[in-house]
N, C-alpha and C positions, 0 to 999 in steps of 0.2 A: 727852257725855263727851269727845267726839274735840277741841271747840270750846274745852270749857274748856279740857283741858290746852294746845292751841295756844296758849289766850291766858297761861296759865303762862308759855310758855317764852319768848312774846313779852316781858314784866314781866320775865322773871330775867335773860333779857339784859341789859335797859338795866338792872336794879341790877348786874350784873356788872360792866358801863361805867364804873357811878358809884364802886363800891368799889373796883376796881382805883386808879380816875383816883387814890382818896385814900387809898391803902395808903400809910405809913410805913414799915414794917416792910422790912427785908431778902426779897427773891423770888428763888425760886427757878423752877424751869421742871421740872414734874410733866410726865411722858407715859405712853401707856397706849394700848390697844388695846380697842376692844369689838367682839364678832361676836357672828353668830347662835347660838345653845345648838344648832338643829339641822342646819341646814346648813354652818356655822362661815362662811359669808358676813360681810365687816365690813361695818356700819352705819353707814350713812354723817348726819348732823343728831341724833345722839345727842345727851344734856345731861349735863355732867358737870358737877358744883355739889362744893364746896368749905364745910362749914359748920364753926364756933366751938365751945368748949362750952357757951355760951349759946346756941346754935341760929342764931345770924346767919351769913345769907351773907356769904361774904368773898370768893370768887373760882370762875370758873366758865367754862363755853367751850361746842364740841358738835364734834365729828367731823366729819375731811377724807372725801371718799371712800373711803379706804383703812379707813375706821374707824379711825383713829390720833387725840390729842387732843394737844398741847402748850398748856399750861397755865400762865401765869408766878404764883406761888401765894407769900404771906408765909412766915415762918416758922415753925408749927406742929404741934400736932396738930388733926386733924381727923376729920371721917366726910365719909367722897366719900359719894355719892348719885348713881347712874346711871340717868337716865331714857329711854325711847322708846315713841315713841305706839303703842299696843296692846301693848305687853312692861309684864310686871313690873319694879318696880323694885328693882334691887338697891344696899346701901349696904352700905360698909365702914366699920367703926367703926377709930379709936385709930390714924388713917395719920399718924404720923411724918413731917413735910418740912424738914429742915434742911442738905437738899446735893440738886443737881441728880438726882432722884429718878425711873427706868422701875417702874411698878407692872404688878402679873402681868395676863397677858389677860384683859377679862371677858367671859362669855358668857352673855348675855340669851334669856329665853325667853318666849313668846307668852303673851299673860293673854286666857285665854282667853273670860273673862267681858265682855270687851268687844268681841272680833273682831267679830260677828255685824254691831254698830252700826256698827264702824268701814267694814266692807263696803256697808252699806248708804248711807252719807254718799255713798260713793268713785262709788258707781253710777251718781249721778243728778250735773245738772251743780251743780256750785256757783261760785259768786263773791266775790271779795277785791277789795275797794277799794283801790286805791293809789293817790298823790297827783297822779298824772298817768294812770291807768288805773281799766277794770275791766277783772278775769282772769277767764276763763270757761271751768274743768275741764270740758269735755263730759262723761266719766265714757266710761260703758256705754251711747250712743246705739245703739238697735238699727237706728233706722230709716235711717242711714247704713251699714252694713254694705253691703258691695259698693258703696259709693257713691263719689263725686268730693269735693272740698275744694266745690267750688261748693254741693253739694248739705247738705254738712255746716254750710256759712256762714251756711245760710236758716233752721238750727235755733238761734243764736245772739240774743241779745236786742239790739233795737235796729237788729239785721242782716236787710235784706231783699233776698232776689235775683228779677231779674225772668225771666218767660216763656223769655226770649232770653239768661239768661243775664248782666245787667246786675246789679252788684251797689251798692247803698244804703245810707247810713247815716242814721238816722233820716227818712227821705224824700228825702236829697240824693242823688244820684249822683258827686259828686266827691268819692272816698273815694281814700285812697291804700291798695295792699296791697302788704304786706311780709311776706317768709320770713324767722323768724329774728333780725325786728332789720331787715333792710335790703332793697332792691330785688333780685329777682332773677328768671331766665328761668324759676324754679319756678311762678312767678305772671304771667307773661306780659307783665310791664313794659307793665301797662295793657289787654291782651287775654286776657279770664277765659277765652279757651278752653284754657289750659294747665292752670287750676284743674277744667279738665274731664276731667284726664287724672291729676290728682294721688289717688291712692285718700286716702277718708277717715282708711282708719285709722291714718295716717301722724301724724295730728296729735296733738297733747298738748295744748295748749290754744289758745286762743286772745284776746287781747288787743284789748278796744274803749277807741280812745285818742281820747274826743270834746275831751280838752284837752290835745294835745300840749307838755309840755314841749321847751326850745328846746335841746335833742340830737336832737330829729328835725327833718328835712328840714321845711319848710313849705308843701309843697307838699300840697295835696287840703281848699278848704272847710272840708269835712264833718267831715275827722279821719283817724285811720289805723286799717286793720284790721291788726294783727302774727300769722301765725300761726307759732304754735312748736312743728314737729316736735320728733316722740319720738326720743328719746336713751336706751338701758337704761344703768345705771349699776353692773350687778351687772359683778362677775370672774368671766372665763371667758369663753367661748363659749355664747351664748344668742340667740333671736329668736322669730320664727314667719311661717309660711304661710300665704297666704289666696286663697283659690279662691271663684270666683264666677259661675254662670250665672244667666243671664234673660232676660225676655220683654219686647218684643219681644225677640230674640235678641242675646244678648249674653257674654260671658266675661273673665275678668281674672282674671291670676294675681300674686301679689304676695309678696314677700319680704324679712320687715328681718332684718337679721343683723348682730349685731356683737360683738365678740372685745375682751375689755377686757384689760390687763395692770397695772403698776404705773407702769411707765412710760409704756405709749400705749395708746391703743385704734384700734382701726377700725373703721368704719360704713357698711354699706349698704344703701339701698333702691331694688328694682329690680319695674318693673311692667310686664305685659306686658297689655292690655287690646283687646278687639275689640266692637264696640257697634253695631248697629242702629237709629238713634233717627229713624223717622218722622215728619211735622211738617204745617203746613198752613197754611192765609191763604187771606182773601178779604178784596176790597178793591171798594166799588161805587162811584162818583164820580159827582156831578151834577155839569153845568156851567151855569155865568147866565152870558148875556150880555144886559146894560141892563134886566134884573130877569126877563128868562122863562129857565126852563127849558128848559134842550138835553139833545139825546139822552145817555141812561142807561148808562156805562161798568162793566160787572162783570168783577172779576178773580178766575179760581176758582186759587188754588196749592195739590197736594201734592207735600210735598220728603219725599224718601227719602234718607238718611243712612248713608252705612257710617265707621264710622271705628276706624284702625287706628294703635295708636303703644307707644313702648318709651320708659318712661322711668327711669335711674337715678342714684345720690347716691353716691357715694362718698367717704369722708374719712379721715385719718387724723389723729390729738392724739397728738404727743409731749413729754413734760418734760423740757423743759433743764434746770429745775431744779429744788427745790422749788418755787419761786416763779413760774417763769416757764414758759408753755407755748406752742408753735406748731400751729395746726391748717391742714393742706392740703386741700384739698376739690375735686372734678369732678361735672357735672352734665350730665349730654346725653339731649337729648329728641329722638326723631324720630316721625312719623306722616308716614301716607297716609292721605288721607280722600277719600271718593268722594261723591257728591253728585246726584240727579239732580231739577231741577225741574222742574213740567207749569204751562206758566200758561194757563187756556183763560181767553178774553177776547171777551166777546160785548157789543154798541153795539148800540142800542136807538135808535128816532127819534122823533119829538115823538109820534107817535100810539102806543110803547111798544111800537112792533113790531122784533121781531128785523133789526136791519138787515144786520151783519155778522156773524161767528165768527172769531176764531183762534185757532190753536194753538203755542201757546209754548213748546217743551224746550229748555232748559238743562242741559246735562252739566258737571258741576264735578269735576276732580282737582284736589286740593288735596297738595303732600310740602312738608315739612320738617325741618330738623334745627336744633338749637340746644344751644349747651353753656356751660357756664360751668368757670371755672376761678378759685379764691379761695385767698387766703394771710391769716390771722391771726397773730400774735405779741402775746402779753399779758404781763407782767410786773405780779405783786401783789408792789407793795416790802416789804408787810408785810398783818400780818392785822388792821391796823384800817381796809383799806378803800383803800390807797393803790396805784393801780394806774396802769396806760398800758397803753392798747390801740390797735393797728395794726392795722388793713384794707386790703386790697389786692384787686380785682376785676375778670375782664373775661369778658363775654360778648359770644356771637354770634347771630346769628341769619339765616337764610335759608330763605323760604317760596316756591315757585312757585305759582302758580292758570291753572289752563286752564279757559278756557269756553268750552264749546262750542255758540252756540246756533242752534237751526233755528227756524223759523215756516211756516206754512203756513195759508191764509183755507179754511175747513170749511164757508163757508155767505155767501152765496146758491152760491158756485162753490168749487171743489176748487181750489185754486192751491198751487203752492208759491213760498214768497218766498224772497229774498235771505239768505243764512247769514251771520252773525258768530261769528270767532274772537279769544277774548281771552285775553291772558294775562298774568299781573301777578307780576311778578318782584321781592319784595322782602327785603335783604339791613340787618340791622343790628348796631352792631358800640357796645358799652359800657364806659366805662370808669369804675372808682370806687377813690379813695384817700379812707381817712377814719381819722382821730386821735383819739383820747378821752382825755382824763387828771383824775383823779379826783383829791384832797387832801384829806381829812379834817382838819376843824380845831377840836382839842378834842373834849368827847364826842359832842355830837349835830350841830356843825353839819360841811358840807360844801360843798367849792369845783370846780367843773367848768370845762373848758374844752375845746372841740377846732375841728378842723377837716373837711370833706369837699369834696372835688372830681367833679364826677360829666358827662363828656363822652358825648354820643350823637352817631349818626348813623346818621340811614337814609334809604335810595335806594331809590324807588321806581318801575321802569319798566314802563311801562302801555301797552300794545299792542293797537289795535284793527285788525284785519285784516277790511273787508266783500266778501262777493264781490259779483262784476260780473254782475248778473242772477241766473241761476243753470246758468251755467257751471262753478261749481267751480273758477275762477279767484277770486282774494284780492287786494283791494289797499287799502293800508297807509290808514288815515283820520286824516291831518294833523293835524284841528280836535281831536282826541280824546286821538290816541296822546302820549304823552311819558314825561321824564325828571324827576322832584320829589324834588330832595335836599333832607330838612331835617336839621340838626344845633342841637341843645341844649346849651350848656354853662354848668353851674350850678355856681358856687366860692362857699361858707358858712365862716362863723366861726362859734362860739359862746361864751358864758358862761351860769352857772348859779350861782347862790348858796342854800343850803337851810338851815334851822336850823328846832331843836325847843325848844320852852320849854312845861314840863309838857306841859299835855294839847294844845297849840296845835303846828301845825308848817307850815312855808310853803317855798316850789319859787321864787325867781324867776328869769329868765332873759332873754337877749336875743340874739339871734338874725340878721347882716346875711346877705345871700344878694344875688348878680351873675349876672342872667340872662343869655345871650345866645342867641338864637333867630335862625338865616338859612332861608329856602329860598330856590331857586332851581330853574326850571323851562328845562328843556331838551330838544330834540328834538321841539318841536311846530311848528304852523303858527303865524307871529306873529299871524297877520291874522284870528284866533280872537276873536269881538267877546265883551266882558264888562265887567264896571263894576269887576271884580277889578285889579291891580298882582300882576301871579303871583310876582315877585320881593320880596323882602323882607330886613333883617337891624337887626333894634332888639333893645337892650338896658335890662333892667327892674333898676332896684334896690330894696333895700325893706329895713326894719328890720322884725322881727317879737317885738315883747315878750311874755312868756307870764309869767302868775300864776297858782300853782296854791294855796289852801290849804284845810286840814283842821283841825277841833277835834274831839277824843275826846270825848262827850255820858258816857259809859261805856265798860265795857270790849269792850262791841260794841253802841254805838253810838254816829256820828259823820256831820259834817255835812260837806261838802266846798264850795269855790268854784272854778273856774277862767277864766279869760280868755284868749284868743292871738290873735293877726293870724294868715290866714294867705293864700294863696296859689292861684289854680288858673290855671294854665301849659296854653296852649292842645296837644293833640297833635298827632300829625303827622296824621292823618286829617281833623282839623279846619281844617287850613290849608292843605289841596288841594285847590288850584282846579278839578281836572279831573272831570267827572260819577261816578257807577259806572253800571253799567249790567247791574244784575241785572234792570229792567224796563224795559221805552221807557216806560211813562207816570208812573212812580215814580221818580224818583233821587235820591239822596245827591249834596252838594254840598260840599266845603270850603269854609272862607272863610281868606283870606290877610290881610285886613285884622281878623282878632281879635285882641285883646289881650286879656291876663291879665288874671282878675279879681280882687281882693282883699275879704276877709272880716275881721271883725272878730265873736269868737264869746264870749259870755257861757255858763256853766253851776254851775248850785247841784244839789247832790244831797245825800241824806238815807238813810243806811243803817243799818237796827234787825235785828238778830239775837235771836231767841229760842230754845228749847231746839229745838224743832220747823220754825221757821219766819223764814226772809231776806226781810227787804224791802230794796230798793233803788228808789227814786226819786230822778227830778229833774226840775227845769225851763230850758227854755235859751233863750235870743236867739242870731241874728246877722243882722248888718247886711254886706250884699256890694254894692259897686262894681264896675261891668261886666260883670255877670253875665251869663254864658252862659244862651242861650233856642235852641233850636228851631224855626222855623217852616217852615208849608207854604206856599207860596204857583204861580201858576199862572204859568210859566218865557213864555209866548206862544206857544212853540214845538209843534210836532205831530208826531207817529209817521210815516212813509212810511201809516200807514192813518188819519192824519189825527184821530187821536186826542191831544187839548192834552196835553201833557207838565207835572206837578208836583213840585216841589222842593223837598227840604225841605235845611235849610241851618241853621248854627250864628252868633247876629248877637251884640254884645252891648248888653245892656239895661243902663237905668240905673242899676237900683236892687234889688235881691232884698232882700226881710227874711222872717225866718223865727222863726216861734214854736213852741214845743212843748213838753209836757210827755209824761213816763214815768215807769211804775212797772212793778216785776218783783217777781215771790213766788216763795218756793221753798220746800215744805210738805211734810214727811215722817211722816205721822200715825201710820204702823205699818212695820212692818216690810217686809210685804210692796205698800205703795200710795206710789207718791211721785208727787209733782203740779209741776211747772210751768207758772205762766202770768207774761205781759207784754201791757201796752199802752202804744200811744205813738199819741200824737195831735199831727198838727202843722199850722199854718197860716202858706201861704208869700202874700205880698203882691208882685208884682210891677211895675215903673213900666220907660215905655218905650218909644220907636217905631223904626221901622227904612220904609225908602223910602215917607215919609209918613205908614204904617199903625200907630197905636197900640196895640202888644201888650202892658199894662197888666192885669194880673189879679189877682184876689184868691181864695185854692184854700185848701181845708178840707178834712182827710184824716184817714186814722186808718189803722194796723193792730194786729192782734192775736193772740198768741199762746197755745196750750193744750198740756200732754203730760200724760199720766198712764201712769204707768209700775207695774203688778200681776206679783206675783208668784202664779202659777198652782201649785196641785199638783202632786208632781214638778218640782218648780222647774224650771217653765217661765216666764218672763219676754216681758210683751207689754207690748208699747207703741203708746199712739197719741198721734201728732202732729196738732195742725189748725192751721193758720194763714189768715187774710180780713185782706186789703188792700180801706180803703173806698176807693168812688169818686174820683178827683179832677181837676180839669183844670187848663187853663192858659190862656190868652188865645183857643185856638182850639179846641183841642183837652179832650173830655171821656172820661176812662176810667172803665170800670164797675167794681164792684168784682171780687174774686178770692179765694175760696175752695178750698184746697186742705186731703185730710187723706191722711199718713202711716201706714201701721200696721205692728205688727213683731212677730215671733215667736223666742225664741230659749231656748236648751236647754246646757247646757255636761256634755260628755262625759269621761271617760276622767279620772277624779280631776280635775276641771277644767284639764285642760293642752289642748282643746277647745275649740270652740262652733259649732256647728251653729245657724244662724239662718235665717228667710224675713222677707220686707216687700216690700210693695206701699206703690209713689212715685204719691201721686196718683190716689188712691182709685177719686175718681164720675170721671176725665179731666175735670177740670175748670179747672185751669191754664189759660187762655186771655185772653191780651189783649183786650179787647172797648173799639172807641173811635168815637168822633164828631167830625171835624172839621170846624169850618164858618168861610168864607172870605167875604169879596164877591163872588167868583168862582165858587165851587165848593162844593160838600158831600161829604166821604169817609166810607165808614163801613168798619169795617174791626175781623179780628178775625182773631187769629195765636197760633196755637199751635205751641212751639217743640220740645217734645218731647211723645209722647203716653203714656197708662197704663205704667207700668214695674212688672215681677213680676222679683223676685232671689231665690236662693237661694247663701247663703256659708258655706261651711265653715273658719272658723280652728284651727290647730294651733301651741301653743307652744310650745317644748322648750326644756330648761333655763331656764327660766322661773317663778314661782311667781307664779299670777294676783292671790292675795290678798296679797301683798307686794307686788306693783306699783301696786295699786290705793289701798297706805293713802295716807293724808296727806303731808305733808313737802315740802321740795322749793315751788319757786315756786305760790303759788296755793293750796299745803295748808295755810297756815295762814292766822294772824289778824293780823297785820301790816300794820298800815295805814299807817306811819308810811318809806318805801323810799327810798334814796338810788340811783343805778343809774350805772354810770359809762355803759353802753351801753342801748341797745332790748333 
């Protein structure tokens, strides 16, 4: 029912477009108010239709926020027809328009014969194809309650996050995430551990953009993930509270609140979260030299985790005009995170006898703080579309890390060794101007054009302090310690041309961007040997064309294509030269000589809607020059306990191509059972050598997704989630597959202004990295688990709030509109 009517109002639109455009007649300008019959709340995407008395449509609109409608209407009589999804419709017969006409308020009430359905659509996630997107309503996710944005992203299609926290789109890792539309310190500007601190229930939907039109940046392979927090739209004062403990030990308290008026609203959401997340690793290494086997290196890690942070959003929207609005916004994150590792490390000799032991603690204080501060101004010249939006943005950021580590040999002899003190002081500071303006031209087509500018820079100083024996005395290590400023500054044009003819409609767009990329390293010892240039400053240009199009097959169903260049822009981590040094025989490397990769990405998809039941599928190519790879390899170098030290390091390859296809269902057979599943299977081909050695692969993968969502007696609501990532490797390296299953319970109390829920993250603990890499040199086997079994319990309370009113349809992503012109993300 909910589907049809969307797609009604989608069709009365664009006839609304077509009659207007060819009215003769003298117009006048109809206005009118619609609200709620029981709350007197106005309604905001109402349909107000205009008919003849031959029954043809002649003129028609839907409601601003305010629930207000201005109407330019011929000169008639008429019967108006007020529609809204799940209200009755009411119609006025014999309305008179021959002068500038206010008709009395109307006030609509709930049909109640359809609520039930409407509730049940709202619950479960659904998807809307757009010409450059799919939108994805989570709904009523129970198994994210008390959860993080990271944890909510893994239940998304297409969306996979790894062990550690790593987040993927369709098997790529070079995804871009955006808050909102745009880059920001909510998302960590490329470090998902802020997505670890953002509570789930923040969001509204979220956005898979696998064929970015060229209004978005071109930066990330893969595509963009967009998430778009909630915003309530009622008047008044309304929100809710959400409380949450767990096991391991855990609490989060959380608060959206926001106070609308007619002129401005205000909005905030503030999180106060405390978490215990335990974790673990082991890592065994063979060593060859000239084909035998050398003694057997094992690494046992468990990491204890506390982490502590406050994060809140504040904003305020005022109207300057009708027309024109300004929103102000602040954002500031702070944490303490404490951290302690144990690495016991036991070497083995050809005959497999324990030769040595150590013992490895690691003490990690991790503070930071970060804020952001943003200025909007929009101006809609009018309401067929004709807009200019202004962005203004700058955030900060400053993290310290102290590490503290001891060692001491447990076997054959008790000793204690030499201590290192580390500590990495990094400070970044962002800046973003961006332009958008929009021109409608004629009924369906549309003209785009803007600008963004977006300047980084971070400095990153890195301090190795060894003591002298074990004295207790520290002194400073030249080869190690330093200063790595990198700065980014990316300046973008764009253009965008769209038009719709019948059922046909196409996006194209063109896209220049001017990279400039410098680091420079300072405060170290020069006489540091490497094959590295630690300094650097090249600049990248690049056109990025994008083709998006769609043919309507019916009125839900339709085929999509899309194409775009795009872009992956090395980070700052990737282009520091200096070790880390969370292990002597394990470390992370930068590389200073990487350059940008460039992608070229093909995608067709196919979306069938039935009464019950969403399919969405597709198939994709892309073809990537200099493609980032990973490798391990054996550095020469040894531990003070004479253990070879290896290094893994980011090179670029020649060639990455990647194939895949996907399909998603979404199946709602009764009332009380809804079902979600997806699969996507991909095969990435790799070409390439890096210092001689040919890292050339060919990798065959799958993951797959299931949820089934019952309504219990007593309307109690369970849900389980499962998700299995198959096996796959890469030139060196082979990962086993990963089975994880969610489950959830949930109850809603006190006339549903409530919800009392439990879920367990990670059912059998099964989350675990499990891998094999093998070398000329060496064999690693290794297997890391990043967080282990999670038990929540959350209580939500919403006040002035009406759950089944927020829940219906409407609004981006509630209907059937496949056809969107968008001046912004």
């Amino acid at each position: 029912m909910q589907l049809k009517t969307l797609t009604y109002i989608a069709l009365l639109l664009f006839t609304i477009q077509l009659s207007y455009g060819q009215a003769n007649a003298r117009n006048y300008t109809v206005k009118g108010l619609i609200v709620d019959e029981q709350t007197g709340q106005p309604l905001e995407f109402a349909t107000v239709s205009f008919f003849n008395a031959t029954n043809d449509l002649v003129a028609g609109g839907i409601t601003e926020i305010d629930g207000k409608y201005s109407i330019s209407v011929p000169e008639g009589i008429y019967t108006v027809q007020y529609d809204y999804i799940s209200y009755k419709t009411v119609r006025k017969e014999n309305v008179l328009v021959n002068k500038n006409t206010e008709l009395p308020p109307v006030a609509m009430a709930l049909d109640a014969a359809s609520l039930d359905e409407v509730v049940v659509t709202a619950e479960t996630t659904e998807v809307v194809v757009r010409l450059d997107k799919k939108i994805y309503n989570i709904g009523k996710d129970l198994t994210t309650s008390g959860a993080t944005v990271s944890d909510a992203l893994n239940n998304v299609p297409s969306v996979t996050v790894d062990v550690d926290g790593a987040i993927n789109l369709r098997g790529n890792g070079n995804v871009q995430i955006l808050i909102n539309g745009r880059p920001s310190a909510l998302a960590g500007f490329g470090n998902t551990d802020a997505l670890r601190q953002l509570p789930a229930e923040t969001i509204e939907r979220v956005e898979v953009i696998t064929s970015p039109s060229a209004r978005y940046d071109a930066e990330g392979s893969a595509g963009i993930i967009n998430i778009v927090l909630k915003k309530d739209k009622n008047l008044g004062f309304n929100g809710s509270i959400i409380t949450n403990v767990g096991f391991p030990w855990g609490s989060s308290l959380t608060g959206n609140i926001n106070y609308r008026q007619k002129k401005f609203n205000i909005f905030n959401t503030t999180s106060v979260r405390y978490q215990e997340s335990p974790g673990n690793g082991f890592f065994s290494n063979n060593f060859f030299i000239d084909g035998v086997e050398n003694p057997l290196v094992i690494e046992d890690r468990d990491i204890d985790r506390i982490r502590r942070g406050i994060t809140t959003n504040l904003g305020v929207t005022y109207n300057l005009t009708d027309r024109s609005t300004i929103t102000a916004s602040g954002f500031y994150r702070t944490g303490n995170d404490d951290s302690r590792t144990a690495n016991f490390t036991d070497e083995f000799n050809a005959s497999n006898e324990l030769a040595e032991s150590t013992v490895r603690i690691e003490d990690e204080a991790e503070t930071g703080d970060s804020y952001q501060v943003a200025l909007n101004y929009t101006n809609n010249f009018n309401d067929e579309g004709h807009n200019l939006a202004i962005d203004l943005q700058y955030d900060t950021r400053n993290e310290v890390e102290s590490n503290f580590i001891g060692e001491r040999n447990a076997f054959p002899d008790m000793e204690t060794l030499p201590a290192e003190d580390i500590t990495t002081d990094e400070s970044r500071d962002n800046y973003l101007l961006q332009a958008d303006y929009v021109l409608p031209i004629g009924e369906n087509a549309q003209f785009e054009a803007g600008y963004r500018g977006q300047f980084r820079e971070t400095v990153t100083d890195f301090e190795v302090l060894e003591e002298v024996g074990t004295s207790g005395v520290f002194e400073r290590n030249g080869n190690l310690s330093n200063v790595f400023t990198f700065s980014q500054d990316v300046n973008a044009i764009y253009t965008q041309y769209g038009n719709k003819f019948g059922k046909f409609s196409f996006l194209l767009g063109l896209r220049y961007e001017s990279t400039r990329q410098q680091g420079e390293v300072s405060d170290f010892d020069p006489t540091v040997g490497d094959d590295f240039e630690v300094d650097f400053d090249e600049t990248f240009d690049g056109l990025f064309p994008t083709v998006n199009l769609i043919y309507e097959l019916g009125e839900s169903e339709n085929i999509t294509f899309g194409y775009n260049r795009r872009i992956n822009r090395p980070r700052g981590f990737f282009v520091n030269p200096f070790p880390s040094r969370s292990s002597e025989a394990n470390i992370f490397q930068g590389n200073p000589g990487l350059n940008p990769a460039f992608a070229s990405a093909f995608d067709l998809g196919y979306l069938k809607r039935w009464e019950k039941i969403t399919l969405t599928s597709s198939v994709y190519y892309q073809y990537e020059t200099d493609a980032f790879q990973f490798i391990r390899e054996n550095t020469g170098d040894v531990t003070p306990n004479g253990v070879p030290v290896v290094r893994t390091i980011p090179i670029n390859l020649a060639t990455n191509e990647r194939f895949g296809a996907e399909a998603g269902v979404l199946y709602n057979p009764t009332k009380w059972l809804r079902l979600n599943g997806s699969f996507n299977f991909f095969r990435f081909v790799t070409e390439g050598e890096f210092n001689g050695t040919d890292f050339s692969a060919d990798n065959t993968s799958w993951f797959a997704r299931f949820s089934s969502k019952v309504t219990l007696p007593a309307k109690i609501d369970w849900q389980t989630n499962a998700f299995y990532r198959g096996p796959r490797e890469d030139a060196q390296t082979r990962n086993k597959g990963i089975l994880s299953i969610d489950l959830a319970f949930a109850k809603d109390l006190f006339n549903d202004n409530a919800t009392l829920g439990f879920n367990v993250r990670d059912l059998f603990n099964s989350r675990k990295r499990i891998s094999e890499t093998n070398t000329a040199t060496f064999r690693q086997e290794s297997e890391f688990q990043w967080r282990e079994r999670q038990f929540n319990l959350t209580f939500t309370y919403r006040f002035n709030q009406q759950k089944r009113r927020q829940q219906r349809g409407g609004g981006p992503g509630g209907g059937d509109d496949d056809f969107e012109f968008q001046g912004r993300p």
